[in-house]
N, C-alpha and C positions, 0 to 999 in steps of 0.2 A: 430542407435547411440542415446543413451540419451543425451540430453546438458538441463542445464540448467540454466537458469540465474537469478541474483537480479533483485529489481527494484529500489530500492530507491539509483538515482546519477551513476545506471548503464543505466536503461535504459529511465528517465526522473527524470528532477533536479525539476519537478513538486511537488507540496504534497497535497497528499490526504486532511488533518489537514485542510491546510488553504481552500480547494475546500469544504469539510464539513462546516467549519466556513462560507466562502464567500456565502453559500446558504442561511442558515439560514440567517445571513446579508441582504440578497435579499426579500426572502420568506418569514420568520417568524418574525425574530426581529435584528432590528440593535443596541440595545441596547446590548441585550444577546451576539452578534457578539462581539462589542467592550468590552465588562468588562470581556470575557474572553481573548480575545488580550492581554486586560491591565493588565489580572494575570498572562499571561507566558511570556511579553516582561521578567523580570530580569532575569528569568531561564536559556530563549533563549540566551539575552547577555552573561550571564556565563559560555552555552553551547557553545556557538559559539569560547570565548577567550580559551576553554578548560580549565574552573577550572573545569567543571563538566563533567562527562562520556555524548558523543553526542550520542550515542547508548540507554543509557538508557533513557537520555530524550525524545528521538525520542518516544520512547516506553510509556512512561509515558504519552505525548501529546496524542499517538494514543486513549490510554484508558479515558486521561480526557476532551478529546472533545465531546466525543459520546452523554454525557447529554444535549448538548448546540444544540443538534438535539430533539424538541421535538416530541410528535404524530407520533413517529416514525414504520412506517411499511415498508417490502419488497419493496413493491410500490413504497412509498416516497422516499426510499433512492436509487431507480431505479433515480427517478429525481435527487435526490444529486449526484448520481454518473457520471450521462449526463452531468449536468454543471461543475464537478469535469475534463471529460475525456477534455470538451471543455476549459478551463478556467486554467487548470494546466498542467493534464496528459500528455496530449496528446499535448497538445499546444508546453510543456517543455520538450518532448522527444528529444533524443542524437540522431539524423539521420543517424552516422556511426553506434553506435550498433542496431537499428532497422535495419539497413540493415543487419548487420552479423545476425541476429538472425532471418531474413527473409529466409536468402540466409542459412541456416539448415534447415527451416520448405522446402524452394522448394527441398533439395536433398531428402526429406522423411526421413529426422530426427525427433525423437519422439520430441519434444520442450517443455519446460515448465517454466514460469515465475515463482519462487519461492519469498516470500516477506510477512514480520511480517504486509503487509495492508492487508484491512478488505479484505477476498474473493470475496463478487459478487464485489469490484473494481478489484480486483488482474483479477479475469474471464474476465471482461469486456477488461480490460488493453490488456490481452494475444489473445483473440480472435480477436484484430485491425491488428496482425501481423499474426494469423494462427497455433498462442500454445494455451498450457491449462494452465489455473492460478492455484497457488497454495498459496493462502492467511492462513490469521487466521481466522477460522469460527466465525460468530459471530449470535445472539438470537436477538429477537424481543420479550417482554415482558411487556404489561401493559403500551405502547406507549414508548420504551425505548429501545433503542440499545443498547446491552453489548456484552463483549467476551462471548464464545463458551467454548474456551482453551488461553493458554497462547499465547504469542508473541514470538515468536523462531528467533534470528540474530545467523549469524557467525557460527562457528561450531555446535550449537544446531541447527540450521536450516536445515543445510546441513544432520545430524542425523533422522530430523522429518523428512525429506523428502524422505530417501533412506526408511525409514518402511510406509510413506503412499506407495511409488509407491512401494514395495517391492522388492527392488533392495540394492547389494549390493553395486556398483559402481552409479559414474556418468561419462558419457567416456567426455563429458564437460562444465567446467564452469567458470560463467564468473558474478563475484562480488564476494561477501560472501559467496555464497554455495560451492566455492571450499573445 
């Protein structure tokens, strides 16, 4: 049986965003940490009261954080994604739906975390429970982290997913890729 599920508030209320930002905070620059804080607080309040679509900001965040990671290589963001899994992810995961999505991987269900975050987190994310990630690829370029391809929610997601795995069904799911 294929299942497969969101991540973002299905299976932790963590976020990648702020685990990217809090390193650089740590590691690199606390300056750079805060003056990007202090550009997305009024978006975030206006996402939050829903004058503005939370889908698309979420999206937007994911793309306008990447720069506030500098020198960025495979490597380095292997550490951003450590203190991301210990400090958000994994910290802020939902304990009923990692068990239901454990309790698929023990029947020998194919599992797969599907989610518009960066890949090796989404891998990293999906390998703590015994699925395969299926994030947004992203490049490493001249010290600089960018997307790959775009960010897919909701129905485009559930679409990109049944032609990567090349399936026409999902038999189940659980968030946004229904």
């Amino acid at each position: 049986m294929l299942v497969v599920s969101d991540f973002n508030g299905t299976l932790s209320h963590g976020s990648p965003i702020i685990g990217l930002v809090g390193w650089v905070g740590e590691n690199q620059s606390k300056l750079r940490k805060n003056i990007y804080m202090a550009k997305i607080m009024p978006s975030w309040f206006l996402a939050k009261r829903g004058l503005i679509d939370w889908n698309k900001w979420v999206i937007d965040m994911f793309i306008s954080c990447m720069p506030v990671l500098k020198d960025a290589t495979p490597e380095l963001f292997e550490e951003v994604i450590a203190y991301t899994m210990e400090t958000q992810l994994w910290a802020k995961r939902r304990l009923d739906m990692i068990e239901r999505i454990s309790g698929h991987v023990q029947q020998g269900d194919e599992v797969y975390i599907a989610t518009g975050m960066w890949q090796p987190t989404a891998a990293h994310f999906a390998a703590h429970i015994g699925a395969k990630g299926l994030g947004t690829e992203i490049k490493f370029e001249n010290g600089q982290m960018t997307l790959a391809e775009s960010i897919a929610h909701g129905q485009d997601k559930a679409e990109k997913i049944k032609r990567r795995l090349e399936v026409e069904r999902i038999d189940v799911a659980y968030g946004d890729t229904s």
